[in-house]
N, C-alpha and C positions, 0 to 999 in steps of 0.2 A: 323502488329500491333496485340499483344496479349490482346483473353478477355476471358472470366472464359465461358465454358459452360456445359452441360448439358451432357451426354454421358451412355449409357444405357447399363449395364454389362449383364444381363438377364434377363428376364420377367418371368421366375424361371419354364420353360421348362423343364431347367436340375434337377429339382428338386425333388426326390420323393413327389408326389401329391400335385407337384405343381400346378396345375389346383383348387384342392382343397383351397389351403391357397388364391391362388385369391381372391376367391367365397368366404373366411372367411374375408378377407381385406374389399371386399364391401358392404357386409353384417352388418356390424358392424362400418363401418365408412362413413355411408352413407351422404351425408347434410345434409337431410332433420332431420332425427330422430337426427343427434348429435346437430343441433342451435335446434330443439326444444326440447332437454331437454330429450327426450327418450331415448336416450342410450348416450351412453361417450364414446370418445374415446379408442380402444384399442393399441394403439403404445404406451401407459406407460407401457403395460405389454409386450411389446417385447423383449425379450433377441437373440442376435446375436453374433454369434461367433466371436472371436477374426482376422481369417481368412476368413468370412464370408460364410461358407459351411454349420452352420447348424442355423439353426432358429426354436426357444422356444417361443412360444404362452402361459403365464400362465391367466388361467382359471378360475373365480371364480364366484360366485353364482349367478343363481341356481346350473348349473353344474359346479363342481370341478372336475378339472385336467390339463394337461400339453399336449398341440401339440407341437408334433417338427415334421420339416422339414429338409430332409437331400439330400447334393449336393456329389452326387459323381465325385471323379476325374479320375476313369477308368469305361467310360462307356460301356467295354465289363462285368461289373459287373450288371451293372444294369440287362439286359436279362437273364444270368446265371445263379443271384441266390438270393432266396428270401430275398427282405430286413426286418433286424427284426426295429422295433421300440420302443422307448423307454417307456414302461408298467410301470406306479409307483404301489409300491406292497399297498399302502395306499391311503382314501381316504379324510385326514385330508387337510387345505385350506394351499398352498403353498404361502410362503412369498419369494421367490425367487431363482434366477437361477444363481450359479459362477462359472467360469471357473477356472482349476486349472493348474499349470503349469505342464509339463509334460515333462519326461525325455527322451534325443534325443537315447538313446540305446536301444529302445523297439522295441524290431524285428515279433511282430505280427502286425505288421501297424496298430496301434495306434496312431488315430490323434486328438483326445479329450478326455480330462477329467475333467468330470463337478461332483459340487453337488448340487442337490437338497434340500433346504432346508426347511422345513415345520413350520407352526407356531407354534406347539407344542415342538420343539426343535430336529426332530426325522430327520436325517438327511440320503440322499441315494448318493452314489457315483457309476455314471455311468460312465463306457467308450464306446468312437466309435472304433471300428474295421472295418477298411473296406474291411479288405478280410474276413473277417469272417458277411459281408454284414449285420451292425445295428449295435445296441447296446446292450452289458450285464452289466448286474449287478454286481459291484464289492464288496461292503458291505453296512451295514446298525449299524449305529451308534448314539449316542445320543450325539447333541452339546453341550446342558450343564449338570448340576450338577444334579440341581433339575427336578424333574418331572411335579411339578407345573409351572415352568416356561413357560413364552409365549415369542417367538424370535418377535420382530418390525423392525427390518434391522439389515443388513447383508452384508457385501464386505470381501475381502482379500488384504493384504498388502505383498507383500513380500512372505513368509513362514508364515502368519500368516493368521489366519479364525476371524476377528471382530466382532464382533454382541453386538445391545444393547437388553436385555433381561426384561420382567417384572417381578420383584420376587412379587410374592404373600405376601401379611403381615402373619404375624408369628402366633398362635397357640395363644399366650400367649399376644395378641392383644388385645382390646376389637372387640366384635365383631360388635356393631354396630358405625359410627362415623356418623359427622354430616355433615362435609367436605369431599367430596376425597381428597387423597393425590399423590398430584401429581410426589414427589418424590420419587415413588417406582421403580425406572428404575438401570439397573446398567449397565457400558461397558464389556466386556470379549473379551478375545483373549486365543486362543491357538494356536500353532505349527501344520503344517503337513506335509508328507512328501510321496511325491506318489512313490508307489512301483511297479513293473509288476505288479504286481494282486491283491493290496490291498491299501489303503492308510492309513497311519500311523499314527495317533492324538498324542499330545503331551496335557501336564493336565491344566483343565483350571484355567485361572490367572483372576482375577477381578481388572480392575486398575480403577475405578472409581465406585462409589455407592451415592446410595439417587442423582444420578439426574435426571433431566426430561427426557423425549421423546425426544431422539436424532436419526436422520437419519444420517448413516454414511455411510464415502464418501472416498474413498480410492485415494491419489497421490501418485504417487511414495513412497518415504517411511516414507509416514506422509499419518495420518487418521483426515478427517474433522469430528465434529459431531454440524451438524447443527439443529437449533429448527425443529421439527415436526411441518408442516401447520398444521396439523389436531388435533393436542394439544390442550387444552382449558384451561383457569384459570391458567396459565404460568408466568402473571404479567411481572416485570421487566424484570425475569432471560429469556425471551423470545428474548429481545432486545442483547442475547450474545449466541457467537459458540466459541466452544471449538478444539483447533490444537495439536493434540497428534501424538507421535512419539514411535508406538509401537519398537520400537530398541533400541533406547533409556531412555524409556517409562519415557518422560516427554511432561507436557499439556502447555498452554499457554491459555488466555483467548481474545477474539477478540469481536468485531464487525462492523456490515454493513457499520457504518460511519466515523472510525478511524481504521479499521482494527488491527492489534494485538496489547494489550495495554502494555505499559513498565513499564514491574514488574518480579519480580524475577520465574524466568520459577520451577515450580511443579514437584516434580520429586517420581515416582513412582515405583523405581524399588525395594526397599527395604519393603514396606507396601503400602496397599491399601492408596486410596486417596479420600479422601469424599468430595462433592461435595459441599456442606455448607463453608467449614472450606476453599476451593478454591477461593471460589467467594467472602470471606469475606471482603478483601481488594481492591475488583472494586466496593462497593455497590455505595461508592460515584461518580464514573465515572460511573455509570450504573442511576444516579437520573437527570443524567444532560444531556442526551445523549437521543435524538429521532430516532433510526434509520429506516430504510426504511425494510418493509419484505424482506426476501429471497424466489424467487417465483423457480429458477431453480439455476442450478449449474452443474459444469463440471472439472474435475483435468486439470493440464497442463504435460507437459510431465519433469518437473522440480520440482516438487512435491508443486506446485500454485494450485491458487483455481480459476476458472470463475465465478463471481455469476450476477444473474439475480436479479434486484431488484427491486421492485412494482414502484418507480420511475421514472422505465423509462431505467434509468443508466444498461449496463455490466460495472462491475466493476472488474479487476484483481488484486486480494490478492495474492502477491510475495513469493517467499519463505522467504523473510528476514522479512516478517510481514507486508510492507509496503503495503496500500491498493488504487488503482490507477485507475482511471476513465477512460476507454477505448472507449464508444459509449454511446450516448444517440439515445435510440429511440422515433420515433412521440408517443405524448400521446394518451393516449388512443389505443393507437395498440395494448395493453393486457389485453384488458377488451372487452367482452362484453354483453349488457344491464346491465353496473351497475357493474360485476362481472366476476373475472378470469375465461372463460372460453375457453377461445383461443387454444388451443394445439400449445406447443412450446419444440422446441429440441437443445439443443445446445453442443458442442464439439470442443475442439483447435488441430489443425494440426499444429505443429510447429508454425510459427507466425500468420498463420490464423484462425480467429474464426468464425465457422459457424456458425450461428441462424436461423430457422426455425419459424417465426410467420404466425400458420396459413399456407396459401397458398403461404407463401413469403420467398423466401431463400436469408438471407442477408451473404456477407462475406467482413470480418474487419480485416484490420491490426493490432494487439497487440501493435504493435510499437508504434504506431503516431494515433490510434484511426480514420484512413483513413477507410472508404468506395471504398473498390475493386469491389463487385458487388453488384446488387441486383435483382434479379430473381423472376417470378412469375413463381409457380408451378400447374400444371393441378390438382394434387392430394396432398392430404398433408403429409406427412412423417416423418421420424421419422432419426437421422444423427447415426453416430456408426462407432468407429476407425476399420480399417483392419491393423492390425499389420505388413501385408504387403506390406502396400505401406500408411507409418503412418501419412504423409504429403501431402493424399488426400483426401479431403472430400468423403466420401459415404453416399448413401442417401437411406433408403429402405421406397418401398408407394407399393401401388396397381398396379400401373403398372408394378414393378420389382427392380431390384436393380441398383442404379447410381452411378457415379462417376462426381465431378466436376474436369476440366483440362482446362490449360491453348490451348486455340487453335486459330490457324493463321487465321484472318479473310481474305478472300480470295472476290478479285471484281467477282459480280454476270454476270456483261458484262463486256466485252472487251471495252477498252477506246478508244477515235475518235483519228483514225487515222492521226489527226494531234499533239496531243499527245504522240501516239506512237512513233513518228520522234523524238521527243523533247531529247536534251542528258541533264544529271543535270549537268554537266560542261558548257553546252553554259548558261543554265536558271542563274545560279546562276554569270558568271560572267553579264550577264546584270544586276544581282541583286546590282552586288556591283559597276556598273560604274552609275546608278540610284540612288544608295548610296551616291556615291562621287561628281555626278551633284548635288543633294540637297544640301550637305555637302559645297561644296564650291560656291554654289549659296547665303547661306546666309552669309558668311563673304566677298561677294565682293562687293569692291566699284562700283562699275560700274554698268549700265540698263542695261547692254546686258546680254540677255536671255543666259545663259550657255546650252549646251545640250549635249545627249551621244553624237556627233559622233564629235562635237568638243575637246570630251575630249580624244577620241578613236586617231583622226588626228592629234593632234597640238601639241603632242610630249612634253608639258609641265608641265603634270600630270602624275605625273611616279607610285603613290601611286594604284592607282586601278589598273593599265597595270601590275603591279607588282604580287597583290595581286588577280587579277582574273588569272596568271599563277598558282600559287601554288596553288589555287579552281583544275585547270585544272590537273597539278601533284598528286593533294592529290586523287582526285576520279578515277585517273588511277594507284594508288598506289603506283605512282614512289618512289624511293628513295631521290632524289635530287631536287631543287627546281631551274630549268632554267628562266632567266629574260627576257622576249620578247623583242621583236625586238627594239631599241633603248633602251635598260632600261639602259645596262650597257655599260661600254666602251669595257670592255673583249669578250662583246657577252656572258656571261654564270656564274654563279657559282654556289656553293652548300653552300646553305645555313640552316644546318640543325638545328641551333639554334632558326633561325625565326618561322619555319615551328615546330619546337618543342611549342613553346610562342603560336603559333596560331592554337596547334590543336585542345584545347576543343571548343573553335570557330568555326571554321569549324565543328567539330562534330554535334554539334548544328546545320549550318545552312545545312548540309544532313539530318539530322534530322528531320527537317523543312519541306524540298523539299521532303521527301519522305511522311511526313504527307499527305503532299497537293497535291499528288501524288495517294496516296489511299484516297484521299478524294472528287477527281473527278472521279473515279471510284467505290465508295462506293454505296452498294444498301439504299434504304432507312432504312433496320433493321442495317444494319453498319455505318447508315450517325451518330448517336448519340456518339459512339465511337469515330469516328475517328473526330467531332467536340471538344470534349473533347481533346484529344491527341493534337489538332492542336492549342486549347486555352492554354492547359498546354506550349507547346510550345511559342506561343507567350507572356504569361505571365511571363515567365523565361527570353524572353528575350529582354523584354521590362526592368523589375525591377532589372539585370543585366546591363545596357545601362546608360550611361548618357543621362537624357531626356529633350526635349524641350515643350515646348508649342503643336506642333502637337501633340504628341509625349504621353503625357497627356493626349491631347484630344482623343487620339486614344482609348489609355487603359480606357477611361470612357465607350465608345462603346462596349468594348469588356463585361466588366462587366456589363453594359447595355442588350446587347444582351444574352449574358450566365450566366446569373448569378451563378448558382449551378456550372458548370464548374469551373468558376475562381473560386469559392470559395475553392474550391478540390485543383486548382490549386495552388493559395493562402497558401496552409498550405503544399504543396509539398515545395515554393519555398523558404517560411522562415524556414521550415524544424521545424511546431508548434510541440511541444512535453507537455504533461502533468506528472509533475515530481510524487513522492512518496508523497510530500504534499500536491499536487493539483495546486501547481504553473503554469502557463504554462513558457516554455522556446521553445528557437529557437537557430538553428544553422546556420544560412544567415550567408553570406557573408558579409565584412564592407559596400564594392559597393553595396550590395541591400539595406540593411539601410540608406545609405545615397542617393539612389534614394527614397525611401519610406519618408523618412522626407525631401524631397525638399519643398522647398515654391512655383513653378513655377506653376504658373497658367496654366490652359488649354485656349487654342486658342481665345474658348467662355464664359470665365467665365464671369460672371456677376458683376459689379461693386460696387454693392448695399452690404452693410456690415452688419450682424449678420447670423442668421441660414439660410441657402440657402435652398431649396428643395431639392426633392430629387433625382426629375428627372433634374438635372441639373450639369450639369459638371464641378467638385471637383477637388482638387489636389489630389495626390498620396494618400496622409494620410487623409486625408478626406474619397475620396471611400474605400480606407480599411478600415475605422469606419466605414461606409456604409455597408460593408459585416457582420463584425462580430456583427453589429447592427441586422442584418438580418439573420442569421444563429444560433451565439453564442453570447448572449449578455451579458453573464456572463464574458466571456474570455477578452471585450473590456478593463477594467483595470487591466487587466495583460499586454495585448498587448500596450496599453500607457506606465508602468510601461518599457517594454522592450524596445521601441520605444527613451523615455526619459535616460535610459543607453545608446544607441548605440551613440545618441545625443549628451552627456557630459553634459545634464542638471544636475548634482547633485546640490543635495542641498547647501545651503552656510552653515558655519560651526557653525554659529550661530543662522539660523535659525529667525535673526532677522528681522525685517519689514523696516529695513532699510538699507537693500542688496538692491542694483539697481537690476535693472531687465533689461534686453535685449530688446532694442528697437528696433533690428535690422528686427526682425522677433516673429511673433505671438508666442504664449506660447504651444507646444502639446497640454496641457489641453484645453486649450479652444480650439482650432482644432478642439480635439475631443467632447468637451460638442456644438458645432457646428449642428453636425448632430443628434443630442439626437431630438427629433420634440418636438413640444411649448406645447400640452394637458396636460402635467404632468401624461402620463402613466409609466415613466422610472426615478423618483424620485431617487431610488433609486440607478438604475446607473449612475444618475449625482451626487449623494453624493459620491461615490466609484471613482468615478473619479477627485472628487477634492480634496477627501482626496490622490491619489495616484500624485498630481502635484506637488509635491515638493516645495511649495507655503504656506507661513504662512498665506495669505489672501485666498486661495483657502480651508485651511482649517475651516479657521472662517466661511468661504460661507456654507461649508458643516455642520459644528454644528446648525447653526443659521435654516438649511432649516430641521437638525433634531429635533431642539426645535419646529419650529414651527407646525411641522407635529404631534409633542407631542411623539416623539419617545425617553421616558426621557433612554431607558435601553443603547441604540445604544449611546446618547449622552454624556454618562458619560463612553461608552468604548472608543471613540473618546478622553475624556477629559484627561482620565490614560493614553491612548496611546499618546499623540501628548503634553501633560502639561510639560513635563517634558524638554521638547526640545529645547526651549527657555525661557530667562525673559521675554521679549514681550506678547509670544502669552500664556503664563502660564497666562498673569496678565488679557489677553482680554478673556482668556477662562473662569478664574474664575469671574470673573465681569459679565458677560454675563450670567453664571446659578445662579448667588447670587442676579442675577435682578430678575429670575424667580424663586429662592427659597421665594424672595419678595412677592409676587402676586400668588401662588396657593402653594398648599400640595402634589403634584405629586412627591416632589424630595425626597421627605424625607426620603424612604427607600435609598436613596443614599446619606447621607447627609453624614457620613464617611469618604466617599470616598471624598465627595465634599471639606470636613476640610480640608483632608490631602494635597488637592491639592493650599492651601492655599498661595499664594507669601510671600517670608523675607519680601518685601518692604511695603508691605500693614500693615498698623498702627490700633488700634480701631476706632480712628476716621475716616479714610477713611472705614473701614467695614459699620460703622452707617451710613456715608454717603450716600454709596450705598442703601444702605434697605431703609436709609427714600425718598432717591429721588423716588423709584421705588414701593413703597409700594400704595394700593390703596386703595382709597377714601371711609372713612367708610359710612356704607350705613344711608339716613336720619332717627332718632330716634331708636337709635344703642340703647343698652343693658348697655351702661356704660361701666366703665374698665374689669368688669367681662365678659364675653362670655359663651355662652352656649354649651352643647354641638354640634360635628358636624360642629363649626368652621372651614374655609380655610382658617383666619386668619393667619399671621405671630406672635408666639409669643416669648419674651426673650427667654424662655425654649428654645428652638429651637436655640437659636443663643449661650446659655451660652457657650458650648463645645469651639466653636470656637472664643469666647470670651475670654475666658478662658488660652487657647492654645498663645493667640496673648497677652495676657497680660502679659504672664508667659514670653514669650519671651522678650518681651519690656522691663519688670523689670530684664528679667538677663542681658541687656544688657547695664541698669541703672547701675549695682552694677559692673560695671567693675572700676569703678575709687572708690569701697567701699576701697577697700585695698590699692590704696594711702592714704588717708584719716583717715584708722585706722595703718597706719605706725607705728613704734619704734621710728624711725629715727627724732627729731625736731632740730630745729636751737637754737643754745644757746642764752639764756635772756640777752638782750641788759641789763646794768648797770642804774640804777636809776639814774633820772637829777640831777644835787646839785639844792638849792635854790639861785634863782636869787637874786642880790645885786639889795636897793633901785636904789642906781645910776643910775642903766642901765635901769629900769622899769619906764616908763611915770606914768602923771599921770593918778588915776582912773586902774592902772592897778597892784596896789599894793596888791590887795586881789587877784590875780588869778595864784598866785603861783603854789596850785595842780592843776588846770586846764591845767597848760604846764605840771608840772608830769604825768597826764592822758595819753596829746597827744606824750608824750616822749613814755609812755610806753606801748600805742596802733599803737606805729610806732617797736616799737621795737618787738612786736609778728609777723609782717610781715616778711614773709623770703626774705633779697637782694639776687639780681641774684648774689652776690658775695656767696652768702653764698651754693644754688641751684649748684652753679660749685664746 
């Protein structure tokens, strides 16, 4: 079993005065003076070589200047001949120390080339020689333009030397203001090219101006320039870092919370780029946006960013912009009394991230945001790539220089001799004839007790006599797969199909047996390991298995017993990943999801229905909300969300309230709002959870518990997102806040929103209905129909809009039959009655001659269906 340890390269013996730099390590980084506030750490100002030969101590007030310490590789050099050391010919405060790449045809053994850069802009280039034993002076140059200029940081990208520069205001300025101005900073870059004996500067380019204090930060072949902690009166523009591609020489604009924003990338190759005229197009995304500080940072080897954030969070910024949550650390592990003062180091090794809090050295998968290790260090230290072996953490303290490496934990004593006997071919076929006794103990009819050696003798179980030969072949490494004694009629065959079907099986349970193996002979510093390794195991292959009632109960025990284990385990075995939007995803197998969502109760579960405890044994998906309740409680609706895909819960297509619903079995959601406890600390992730149930009533649940919490902003993003999805729950959602636009004033900054969400089917009179059912009770000896100011009254003003809106509709929906009605088209005029003969007209009826003309000719403006066709 492999675990990360400790390994110590040298205590810097080999070092030119090394003894010294010790004695400067302890001196200055002692306990006592750095928590109380007497001195600061000095490992921010350590610089180390690329190869780790030489180590730059920079110096600053009272005394200014530059220690270096130098490791030689022929130590017949060291007795033979004086070594020189690196002298700065100046005593101006140095802003720092960069290595420069250097050409493999340099035939005085030449193995470094650094420059020194100074705050005033005045720059020295040294080389190591080490047959010429030290260091000489190669030249002295000036970084920038101006003489007034002040350098604030400095890296190299590529062939290029970046620094952000202060220009001094102009001449022709006023000289006094009232404000500083904090945009007096500009970027630069120039060219260099190292020569034998000189290095060669190319002219400087200014590709950004009027911005603030940027620290830059060199990957691969992109430069970060992140806000300066030490900035002040920054405002907004503090909340944004800027991603420049001096190659390409274009910027992009980013931050801590959304990582790089989608807008058309700045491109600088042609004329300078001001910094105003840049950001003018994020002001709006920079008003809405709180992001977290940037406290540290680190490149990746892909030209990404690592950033340390006051939150809590490493967060990894992609090359493609996309910005991606890797580790949360315990709060407050970077503060303390009140304030950043922790010392912390961090650095990526291919997919490993080291951090350094303090006394503690953590290491993380990039991947999957996994915890590999976590180490307590004697000393505190400071982490730094060796370009020669770049995929291993190094670690320099006071003790000397480290290395972290994967190493065999090996048993401290020898195991009992009855142990030692034991072959994993016999342990493991009792494991599976123990297997197949259970196994077919619960599907027989019969009381008789089954047991191994009935199963071993009686010749009628051929399934484990089988399967405990190939255990026996696979760990001898046969090739073939022989059937013991009675299996087959042939006496033998090769079966290498089977034996193919059943290796990641068997891989696993050697797997297993070797855990449990070094785990009876593990020392107590190894027994935590290889519990881990042994829970990872059985949790793989338990939620791999079809499971039973024991089976259940077992895996409650295990999570019971280890909690932190399984949990590690847990997100090995769904394979949790956090995507580029923050979603989480998994890549499990169908058979683990459909172990994970089984309904199968454990052995003991309790009978009694609603939220169980919690020390009490859950089903599968239960105790995993259990965990991530307990761990990550943010992630729990995501992990329902993924849980309800694998399931085939989707939603119905209409979202209506009148989809049946599955009786067959409980709903995930409430599964999961199960384990949420009764105090109402986690409101919030019971709302998040019933809005992710795919349930028009689980979302009513969740609006009605944001109204009442008074959460009006949440409730109307609930309303835009979920109004639209159905007529049902559009007509209960808008009802439901037109009751409370009734009875208080809170909504009314969102009353817009609220119109727009308004149903076809809803009439004016159902509107007024609403309001007056729900309106409340004037208070005794009111003010008359006028009101004062400072009313929470409901007034028409308030309702007109949407009055309005509903009226408009309703009358165009009136005037759809206008244009029958105003036709061209009539039926032609029936012909006037003649006048009726006395004869035929009774008496008393001989005056009502035009009265039948009337009804003749108010019959004849109606149109016959003869006439219609």
């Amino acid at each position: 079993m492999k675990r990360f340890v400790l390994e110590q390269v040298t205590d810097f013996c080999d070092f030119i005065k090394g003894n010294d730099f010790s004695d400067f390590l302890k001196e200055n980084n002692s306990f006592n003076s750095y928590h109380n506030g007497n001195a600061k750490s000095c490992f921010p100002d350590i610089r180390i070589c690329p190869d780790g030969h030489h180590v730059h101590v920079i110096l600053h007030k009272p005394k200014i200047g530059l220690l270096t310490f130098d490791k030689y590789q022929i130590p017949a050099l060291i007795q033979n001949r004086k070594h020189q050391d690196l002298c700065l010919t100046r005593t101006v405060p140095i802003l720092d120390v960069v290595y420069l790449a250097i050409s493999s045809s340099n035939s005085d053994g030449g193995s470094a080339v650094l420059a020194v850069i100074f705050q005033n802009g005045k720059t020295e280039f040294w080389k190591y020689c080490e047959v010429r034993a030290g260091w000489c002076l190669l030249q002295t140059s000036d970084l920038c333009n101006s003489p007034r200029a002040r350098v604030v940081s400095v890296c190299t990208s590529g062939n290029f030397i970046v620094w952000c520069e202060e220009r001094p205001p102009s001449e022709s300025s006023p000289a006094t203001t009232t404000t500083p101005n904090t945009l007096r900073y500009c970027i630069c870059k120039r060219t260099y090219e190292v020569e034998d004996g000189a290095v060669r500067l190319g002219g400087v380019k200014i590709a950004l101006h009027n911005n603030p204090r940027y620290s830059v930060t060199a990957s691969a072949e992109n430069v970060y320039l992140l806000p300066d902690t030490k900035a002040s009166g920054l405002g907004s523009i503090s909340r944004l870092f800027l991603k420049w591609s001096p190659q390409r020489d274009a910027i992009d604009v980013g931050t801590a919370c959304t990582g790089i924003l989608p807008r058309r990338t700045t491109s600088t190759a042609n004329k300078e780029s001001d910094f105003k005229k840049l950001i003018s197009d994020c002001v709006s995304v920079l008003s809405n946006v709180n992001p977290p500080d940037i406290w540290a940072s680190c490149a990746t080897e892909c030209g990404g960013l690592v950033l340390l954030l006051s939150s809590g969070w490493t967060s990894l910024l992609q090359k493609d912009g996309v910005l991606r949550q890797v580790y949360k650390l315990a709060d407050n592990c970077l503060t303390s009394s009140g304030s950043r003062a922790i010392q912390s180091s961090m650095k990526v090794y291919h997919d490993i991230l080291a951090l350094t809090v303090g006394r503690t050295l953590y290491l993380i998968d990039t991947q999957c945001g996994t915890e590999l290790e976590k180490m307590a260090l004697r000393k505190e230290g400071v982490l730094f790539v060796n370009y020669e072996r770049k995929h291993t953490p190094h670690l320099l303290s006071e003790a000397g220089l480290f290395l972290v490496r994967r190493g065999e934990s090996e048993p401290s004593h020898k195991l009992p001799e009855h142990l030692q006997t034991l072959r994993p071919d016999s342990v493991l076929a009792e494991t599976v004839f123990e297997e197949a006794c259970h196994h077919y103990q619960r599907r027989s009819l019969s009381n008789v007790q089954l047991t191994v050696e009935k199963l071993k003798n009686g010749g009628m179980f051929q399934a484990p006599i089988s399967l405990s030969c190939i255990l026996s072949d696979y760990l001898r490494g046969e090739g073939s797969v022989d059937v013991a004694e009675g299996g087959a009629s042939n006496g033998g065959v090769a079966n290498g199909n089977l034996l193919n079907s059943l290796e990641p099986e068997l891989k696993r349970l050697v797997a297993l047996e070797d855990v449990k193996a070094s785990l009876a002979g593990a020392s107590e510093k190894e027994l935590a390991g290889c519990c881990e390794s042994l829970v990872c195991e059985e949790v793989s292959r338990l939620l791999s298995s079809e499971l039973d009632r024991e089976n259940v109960l077992y895996l409650n025990t295990v999570f019971s017993a280890f909690p932190g284990e399984s949990w590690r385990a847990l997100q090995g075995v769904l394979q949790l990943a956090v995507d580029g939007e923050g979603s989480l995803s998994a890549g499990a197998r169908p058979e683990v999801w459909k172990a994970v969502v089984t309904p199968v109760q454990p052995a003991t579960a309790p009978a009694a229905q609603g939220r169980a405890p919690a020390n009490v044994a859950a089903p599968v998906f239960e105790l995993l909300c259990r965990s991530f309740l307990q761990f990550q409680p943010a992630r729990l609706p995501g992990f329902l969300e993924l849980a309800q895909c694998q399931a085939g819960a989707s939603p119905p297509p209409s979202w209506s309230y009148e989809a049946k619903r599955s009786s067959e079995a409980t709903p995930l959601c409430e599964r999961a709002l199960s384990v949420l406890p009764r105090d109402g600390r986690h409101w919030d992730l019971e709302v998040e959870l019933l809005l992710n149930s795919r349930d028009p009533q689980g979302v009513m649940r969740a609006l009605r518990a944001l109204v009442g919490r008074q959460q009006w902003g949440r409730a109307t993003q609930v309303a835009e997102r979920f109004g639209r999805q159905s007529t049902w729950l559009n007509e209960e959602i808008f009802s439901t806040l037109l009751r409370e636009v009734s009875q208080h004033r809170d909504l009314d900054p969102y009353l817009d929103l609220l119109w727009a969400l308004c149903p076809e089917e809803l009439t004016v009179t159902d509107i007024l209905n609403i309001v007056l059912m729900d309106l409340p009770s004037a208070p005794p000896g009111g003010a008359g129909p006028f009101q004062t100011g400072g009313s929470h009254h409901l007034t028409i003003g308030l309702l007109k809009p949407l009055l309005s809106k509903v009226l408009q509709r309703e009358t165009k929906h009136s005037r759809r039959y206008a244009d029958i009605l105003q036709c061209s088209y009539l039926p032609l005029t029936a012909p006037p009655c003649q006048a009726k003969t006395p004869s035929r007209v009774g008496k008393g009826s001989a005056g009502n001659g035009k009265i039948c003309d009337q009804n003749v000719t108010s019959e004849a403006r109606m149109p016959t269906e003869s006439q219609h066709s």
